[in-house]
N, C-alpha and C positions, 0 to 999 in steps of 0.2 A: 512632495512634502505630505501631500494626502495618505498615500503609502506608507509611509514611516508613520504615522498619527495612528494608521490603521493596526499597524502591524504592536508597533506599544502599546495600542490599548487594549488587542488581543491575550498579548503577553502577562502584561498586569493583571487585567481581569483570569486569565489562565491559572496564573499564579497563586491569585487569591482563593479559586474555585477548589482548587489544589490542596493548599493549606487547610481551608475550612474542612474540606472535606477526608485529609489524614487525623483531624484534630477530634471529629464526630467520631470517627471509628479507628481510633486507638483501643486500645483492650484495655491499657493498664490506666490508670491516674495519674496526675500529672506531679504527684509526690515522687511516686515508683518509677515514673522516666525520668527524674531528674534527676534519683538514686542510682540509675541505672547507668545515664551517661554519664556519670560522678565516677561511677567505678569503674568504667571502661579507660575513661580519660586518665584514673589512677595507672591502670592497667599499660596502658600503652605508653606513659612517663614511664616506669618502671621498667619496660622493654626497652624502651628508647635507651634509658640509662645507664640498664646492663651491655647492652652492644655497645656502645660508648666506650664502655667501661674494658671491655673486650678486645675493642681495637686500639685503645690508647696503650693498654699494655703490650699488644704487638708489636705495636709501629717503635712504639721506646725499644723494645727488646731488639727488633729490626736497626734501630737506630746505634743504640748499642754497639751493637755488633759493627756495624760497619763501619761505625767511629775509630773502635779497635782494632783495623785490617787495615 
């Protein structure tokens, strides 16, 4: 049990040393990463829902097709 206590409270504190310390030495402002990951997140909806969008028309065309045969 001591072990585990030890080992979590490593972890945690790791964690938090972690955090603080990508938070100090970011570059940008916390406006600009949150514009940043804003646009990303747009970004990869966007993707997500062109491929989507790519394969729903194959698989019907596929579908299609093999309905008629």
């Amino acid at each position: 049990m001591n072990k585990l206590f030890s080992f979590l409270a490593g972890a945690l504190s790791g964690a938090l040393v972690g955090a603080v310390t990508g938070l100090l030495l970011t570059p940008a402002s916390g406006a600009d990463l949150k514009a940043d990951v804003a646009a990303r997140i747009a970004a990869a909806k966007e993707e997500f829902r062109t491929a989507y969008d790519e394969t729903y028309k194959a698989k019907e065309t596929e579908y299609q097709q093999l309905k008629e045969a």
